[in-house]
N, C-alpha and C positions, 0 to 999 in steps of 0.2 A: 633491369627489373624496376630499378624506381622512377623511371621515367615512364615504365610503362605501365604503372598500375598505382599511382602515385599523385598525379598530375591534376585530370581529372576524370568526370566520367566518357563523357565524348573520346578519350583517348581509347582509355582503357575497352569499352564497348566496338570501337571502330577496329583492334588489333583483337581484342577477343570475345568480341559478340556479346561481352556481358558487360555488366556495372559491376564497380567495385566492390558494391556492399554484397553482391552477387557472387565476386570472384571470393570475397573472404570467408563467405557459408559454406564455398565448395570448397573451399581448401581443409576447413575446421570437419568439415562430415567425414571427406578422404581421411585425413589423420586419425581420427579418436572413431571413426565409426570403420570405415574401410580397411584402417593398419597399412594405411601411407606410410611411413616414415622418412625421416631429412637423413641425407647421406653427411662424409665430412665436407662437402665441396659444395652440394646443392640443395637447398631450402626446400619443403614442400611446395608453397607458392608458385618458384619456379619451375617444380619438377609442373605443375596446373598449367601454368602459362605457357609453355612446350607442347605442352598436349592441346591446348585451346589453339594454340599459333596453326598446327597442323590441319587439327576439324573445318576451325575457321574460314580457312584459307586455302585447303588442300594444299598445303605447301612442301614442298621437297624434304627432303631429309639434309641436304649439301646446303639449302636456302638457310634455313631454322639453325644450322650449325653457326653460320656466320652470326646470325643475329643474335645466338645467345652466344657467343664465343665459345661454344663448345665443339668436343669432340663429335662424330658421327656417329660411334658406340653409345658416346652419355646420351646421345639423344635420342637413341632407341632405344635403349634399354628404359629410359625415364618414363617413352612413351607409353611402353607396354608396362610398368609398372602403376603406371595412374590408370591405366584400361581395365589391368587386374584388380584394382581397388575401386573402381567405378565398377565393377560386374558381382561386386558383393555388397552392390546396395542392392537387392530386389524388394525388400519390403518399403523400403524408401520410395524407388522410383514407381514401383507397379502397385495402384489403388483398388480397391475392391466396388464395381458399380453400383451406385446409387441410381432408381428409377425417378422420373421426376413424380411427383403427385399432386394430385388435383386443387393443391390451395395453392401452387408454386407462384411466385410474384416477378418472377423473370421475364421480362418482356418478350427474349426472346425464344425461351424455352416453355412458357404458360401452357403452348398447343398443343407441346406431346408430352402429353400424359403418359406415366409406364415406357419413356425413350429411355435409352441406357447413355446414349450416348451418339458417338458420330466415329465412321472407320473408312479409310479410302487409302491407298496404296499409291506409295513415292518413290521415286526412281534414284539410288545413292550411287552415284561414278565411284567404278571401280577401274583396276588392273586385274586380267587373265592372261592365260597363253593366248598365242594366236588361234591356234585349234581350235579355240572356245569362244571364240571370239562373236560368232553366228548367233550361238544361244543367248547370248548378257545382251545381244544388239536392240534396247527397244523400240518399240514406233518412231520414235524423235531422231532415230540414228544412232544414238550416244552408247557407248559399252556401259552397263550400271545394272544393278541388284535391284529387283521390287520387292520395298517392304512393306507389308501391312502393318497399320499404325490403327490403335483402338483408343479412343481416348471419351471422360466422361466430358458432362460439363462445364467443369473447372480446367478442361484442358491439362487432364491429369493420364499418365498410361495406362490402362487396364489390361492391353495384350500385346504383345508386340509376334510378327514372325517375319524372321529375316531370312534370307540365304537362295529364295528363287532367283530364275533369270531372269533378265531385263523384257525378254520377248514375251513372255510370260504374262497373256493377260490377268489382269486385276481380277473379274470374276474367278478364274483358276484356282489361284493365290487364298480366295477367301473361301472356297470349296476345299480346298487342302487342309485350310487353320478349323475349320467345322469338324471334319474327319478325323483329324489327328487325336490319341489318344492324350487325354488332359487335355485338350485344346479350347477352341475359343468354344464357349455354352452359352445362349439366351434364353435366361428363364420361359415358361408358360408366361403370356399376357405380357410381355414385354419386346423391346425391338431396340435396334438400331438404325439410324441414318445412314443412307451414300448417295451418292453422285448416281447418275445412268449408265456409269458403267457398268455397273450392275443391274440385278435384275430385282422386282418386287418378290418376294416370300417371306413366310413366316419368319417372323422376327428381324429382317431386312425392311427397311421403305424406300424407296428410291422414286425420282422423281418421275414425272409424266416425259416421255419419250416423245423426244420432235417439238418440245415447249421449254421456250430461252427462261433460265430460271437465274443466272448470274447479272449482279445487279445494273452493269454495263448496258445492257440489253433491253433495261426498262425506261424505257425514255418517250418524249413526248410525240416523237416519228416514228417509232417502232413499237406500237402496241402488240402483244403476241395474241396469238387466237386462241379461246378457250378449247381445253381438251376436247370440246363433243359437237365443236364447230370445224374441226382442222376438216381438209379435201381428202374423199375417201383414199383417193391413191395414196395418197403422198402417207393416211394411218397405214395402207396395208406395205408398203415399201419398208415404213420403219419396222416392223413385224416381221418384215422376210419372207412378204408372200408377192407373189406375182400377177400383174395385171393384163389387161388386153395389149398394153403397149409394147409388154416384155415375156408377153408368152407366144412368140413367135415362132423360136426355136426348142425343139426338143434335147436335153443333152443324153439321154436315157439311150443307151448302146449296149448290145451284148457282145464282151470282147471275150476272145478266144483265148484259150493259155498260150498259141505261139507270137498271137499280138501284143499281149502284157510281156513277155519276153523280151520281145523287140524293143518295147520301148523301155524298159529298164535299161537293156542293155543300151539303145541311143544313149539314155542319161549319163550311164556310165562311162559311153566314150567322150560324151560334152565335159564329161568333170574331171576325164583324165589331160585332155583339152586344156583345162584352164577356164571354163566360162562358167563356173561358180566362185563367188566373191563373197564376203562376209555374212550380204544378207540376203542371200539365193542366188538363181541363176541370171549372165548378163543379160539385160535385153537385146530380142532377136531369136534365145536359142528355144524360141518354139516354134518358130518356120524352119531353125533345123531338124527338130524334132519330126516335122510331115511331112519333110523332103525327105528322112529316115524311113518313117512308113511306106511311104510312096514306093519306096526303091525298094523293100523287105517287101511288100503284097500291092503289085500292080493295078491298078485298077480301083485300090479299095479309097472308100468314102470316108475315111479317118480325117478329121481336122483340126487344127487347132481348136475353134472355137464352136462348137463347144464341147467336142470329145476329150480331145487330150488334156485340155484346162480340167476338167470334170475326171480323169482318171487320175491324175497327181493330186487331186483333192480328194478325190477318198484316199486314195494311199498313203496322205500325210495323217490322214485322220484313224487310221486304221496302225499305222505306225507308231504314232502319238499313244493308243490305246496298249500298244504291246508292249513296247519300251516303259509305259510306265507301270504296266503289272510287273515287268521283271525287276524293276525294282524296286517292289516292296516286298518281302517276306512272306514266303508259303506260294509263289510261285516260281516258274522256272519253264524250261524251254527243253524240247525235245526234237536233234537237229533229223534225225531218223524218218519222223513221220511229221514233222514241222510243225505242229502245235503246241498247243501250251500246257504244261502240266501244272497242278492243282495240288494243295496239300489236301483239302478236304473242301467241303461243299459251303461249310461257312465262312471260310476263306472269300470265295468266290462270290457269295449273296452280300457279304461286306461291301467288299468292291465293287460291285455293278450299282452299286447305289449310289456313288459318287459319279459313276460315269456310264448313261446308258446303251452309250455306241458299242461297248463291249458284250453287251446283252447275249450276242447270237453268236460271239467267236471264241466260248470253249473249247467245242467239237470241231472245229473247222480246219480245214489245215492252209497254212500260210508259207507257199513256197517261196515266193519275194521277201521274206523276210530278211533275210541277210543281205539281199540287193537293196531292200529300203534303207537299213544299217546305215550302208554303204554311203547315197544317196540323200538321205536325210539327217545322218545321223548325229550331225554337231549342228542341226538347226531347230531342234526339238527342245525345249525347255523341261528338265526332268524334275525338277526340285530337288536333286539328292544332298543339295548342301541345305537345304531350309532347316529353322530350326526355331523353338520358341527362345522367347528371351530368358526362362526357368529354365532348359534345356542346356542353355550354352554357359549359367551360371554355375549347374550340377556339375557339367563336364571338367569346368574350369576348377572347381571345388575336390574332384575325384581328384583331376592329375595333381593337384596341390595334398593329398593327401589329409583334405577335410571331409567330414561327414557332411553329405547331401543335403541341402535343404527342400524338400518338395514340397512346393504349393498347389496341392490337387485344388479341383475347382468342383463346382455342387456338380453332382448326374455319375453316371455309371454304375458300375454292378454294385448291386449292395453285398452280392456272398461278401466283395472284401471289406465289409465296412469298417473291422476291426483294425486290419492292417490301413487303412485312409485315417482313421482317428488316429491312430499312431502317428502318423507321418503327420497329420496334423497338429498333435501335440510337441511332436519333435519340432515342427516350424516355430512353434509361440515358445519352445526352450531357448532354440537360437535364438529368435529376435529378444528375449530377454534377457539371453547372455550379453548379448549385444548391447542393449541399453546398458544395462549393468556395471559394461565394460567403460560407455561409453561416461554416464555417470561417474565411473570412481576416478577414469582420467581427467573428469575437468575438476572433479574436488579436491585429486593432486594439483591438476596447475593454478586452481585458487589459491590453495594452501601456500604452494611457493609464492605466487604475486604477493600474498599479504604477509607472507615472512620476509619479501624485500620491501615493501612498503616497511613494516614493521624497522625493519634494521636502517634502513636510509632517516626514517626517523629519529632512532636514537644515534645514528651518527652525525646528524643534524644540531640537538640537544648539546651531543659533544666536543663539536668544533665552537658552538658560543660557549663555552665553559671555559675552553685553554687560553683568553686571554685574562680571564677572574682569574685562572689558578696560577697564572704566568704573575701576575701582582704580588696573589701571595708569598711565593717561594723567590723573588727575583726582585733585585733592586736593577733595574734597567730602563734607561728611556725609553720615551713613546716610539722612539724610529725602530730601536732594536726589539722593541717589543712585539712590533707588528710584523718584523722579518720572522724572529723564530714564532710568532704564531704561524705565519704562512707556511714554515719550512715542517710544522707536524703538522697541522688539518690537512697537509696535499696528499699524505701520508697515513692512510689508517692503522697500518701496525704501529709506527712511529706516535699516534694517537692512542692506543690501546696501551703501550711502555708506558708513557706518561704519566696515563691514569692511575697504571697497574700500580704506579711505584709509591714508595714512604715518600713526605716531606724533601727528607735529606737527597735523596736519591734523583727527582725532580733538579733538585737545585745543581746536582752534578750533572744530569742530563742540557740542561738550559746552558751551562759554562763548556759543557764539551760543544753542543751550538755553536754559542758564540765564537769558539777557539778554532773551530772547521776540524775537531778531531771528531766530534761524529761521522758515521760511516755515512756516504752519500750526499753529506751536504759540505759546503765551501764555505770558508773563513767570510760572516759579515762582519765583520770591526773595518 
């Protein structure tokens, strides 16, 4: 540890991402704010640097054991102990939005007036089953969790929501945290920044589509064309519409119930086969798909491209839409007549407002649904582990057996205004408890710092005195005088006797010294 956070900042930063003065805030908050505490064996400090060693580094649990000389228990347990005391900072870590306003002197925030801030979604490598392994797989390849990160312009948190999968596009993700209940709110007249992974709305901005905006890109050979100069094709491609070049083929086919059979069932023997792999099927198994049809309906005009491409794409999209009403709440599935059943009607006007491919499939009946299950069914991103960053703080707080902290956010029904101010009030008890607490701990640990300041003082005071007092009570040379001084100031109780004692008692104290009949010390004569 003293090598490692000791040395200097270059060290300390390069093993744990931070600076010193860095690492000792985070340690001081964990303790006196979080209710860290130092075990008999391991420091706060170190229980911090365990945890930083792993974030940092993503590093093992067998690696981090060596390095700190510990066990494989101390180092998990430590882990998850700093995790728990880092998940009961939310007033700490999550800030409340500031919009900017029209006198802002920020260079680079002066232009958005009323922006809240800036939100775009980051890919964090995880470990799942294999099973699952399809869904966490994002664009990039890599098995990892997308989280949405909301941050002002101080580069401070305003929302976090973690717990989607990897494949799980980013718009999705920020359509989820909009819907969710407490979830993310943008005032009237205000907005946020992203990227073009998203899309422009209300209270979103996102950049012009098909125009290099990262700064690489601006240079003296590659000037970009203005938005209302670009080539019509190439506006109506990025929009996802079709031109003379690419409206050649129709994919619009009306398939028969024992065609959608067939080809379910092909999938299903491809996938008992073996030719689905983490992230879909291998390439190739779509000419065995129309070498399937061929054989099932002779004659017929099925083909890959552009039929069967265009029948697995609504199917995933129509799949996508079922799997994710079934799991939310107030809906459900009825295997009988293969539609979906409903609690009530505003259940369902809820939902379709998030997603409007669902529009037309109340009433409908979906008999591949179980074969899509089947089929798609560990390549679908559900959300069911997402969860806000207050979400996973309450949870943590329940099973610990503490009262909830809830930080509602402004909007929703006012019937409960009553029970919201509550909970509101309850937030600002907590975080006042919290200072409170935090406050009285550090005016105990001053109080002790300057009661040993204090005491080293006057034990200070009292080792120059015992060679004055050694004069008066003691006829002794300079040599022996300077032995029995050293042999009580090494010595504070032996100091404290001294003092304590009459005259007489001193002088018998100094000759059992010199004789080595005191306890502890040896004959100097």
């Amino acid at each position: 540890m003293h090598d490692l956070i000791s040395y200097n900042d270059e060290t300390c930063i390069n093993n744990l991402q931070m600076s010193r003065n860095a690492f000792g805030r985070l340690c001081f908050i964990l303790e006196n704010v979080g209710g860290l505490s130092p075990t008999k064996n391991v420091l706060v400090s170190e229980q911090v640097a365990i945890f930083l060693s792993v974030l940092a580094h993503h590093t093992k649990n067998r690696i981090v054991k060596h390095h700190f000389k510990r066990s494989g228990y101390t180092i998990s347990t430590h882990f998850n102990n700093v995790l728990t005391a880092l998940l009961m900072l939310p007033t700490l870590f999550l800030v409340k939005p500031v919009p900017i306003e029209a006198d802002c002197r920020n260079k680079r925030w002066k232009r958005f007036k009323g922006c809240l801030g800036a939100l775009d979604g980051t890919y964090i490598p995880l470990r799942v089953a294999q099973k699952n392994k399809a869904r966490y797989r994002n664009r990039k390849g890599d098995v990892s969790t997308n989280v949405l990160a909301v941050c002002d312009i101080n580069m401070n948190y305003t929302h976090l929501l973690c717990g989607w999968e990897g494949s799980a596009a980013d718009s999705r993700v920020l359509k989820d945290a909009i819907n969710r209940e407490n979830g993310l709110r943008v005032p009237q007249g205000n907005y946020y920044l992203c990227d073009s992974g998203y899309t422009n709305g209300e209270g979103f901005l996102a950049p012009y589509r098909g125009v290099r905006y990262h700064i690489q890109e601006w240079n003296a050979q590659r000037t970009p064309p203005p938005p209302n100069k670009m080539p019509m094709n190439y506006s109506i491609r990025m929009r996802g519409g079709a031109t003379k070049e690419n409206s050649g083929k129709s994919s619009r086919r009306a398939w028969t119930v024992d065609e959608e059979f067939a080809l379910a069932n092909a999938l299903k023997d491809l996938l008992v086969k073996g030719w689905k792999a983490d992230n879909g099927f291998k390439t190739g198994y779509q000419g065995l798909l129309e070498h399937a049809m061929i054989q099932a309906f002779p004659g017929t005009n099925i083909r890959v491209d552009p039929h069967i491409n265009s029948r697995i794409h609504v199917w995933r999209k129509n799949y996508g839409s079922i799997s994710t009403m079934l799991s939310r709440s107030g809906f459900g599935w009825n295997d009988t007549t293969h539609t979906i059943v409903v609690d009530s009607d505003a259940v369902w006007h809820n939902y379709i407002k998030t997603d409007n491919n669902a529009r037309m499939m109340r009433y409908k009946s979906w008999p591949l649904y179980r074969d899509w299950e089947e089929i798609f069914g560990n390549d679908r991103a559900t959300g069911e582990n997402a969860e806000r960053f207050a979400d996973v703080v309450q949870n943590l707080l329940n099973n610990n057996g503490v009262d909830p902290v809830n930080n509602n956010e402004a909007g929703g029904d006012k019937s409960n205004s009553k029970g919201k101010r509550k909970l509101v009030d309850e937030t600002d008890d907590c975080f006042m408890n919290l200072m409170t607490a935090f406050c009285e701990k550090t005016d105990e640990r001053l109080g002790d710092i300057s009661k040993r300041i204090g005491f080293e003082h006057d034990a200070s005071l009292s080792r120059k005195a015992v060679y004055k007092a050694l004069g008066e009570v003691a006829s002794l040379d300079s040599e022996d005088m300077i032995l029995v001084s050293h042999l009580i100031v090494n010595n504070t109780k032996n100091m404290d006797l001294f003092f304590s004692l009459p005259t007489d008692g001193k002088k018998t104290m100094v000759r059992m010294i010199v004789e080595g009949k005191f306890p502890g010390n040896n004959n100097i004569g």
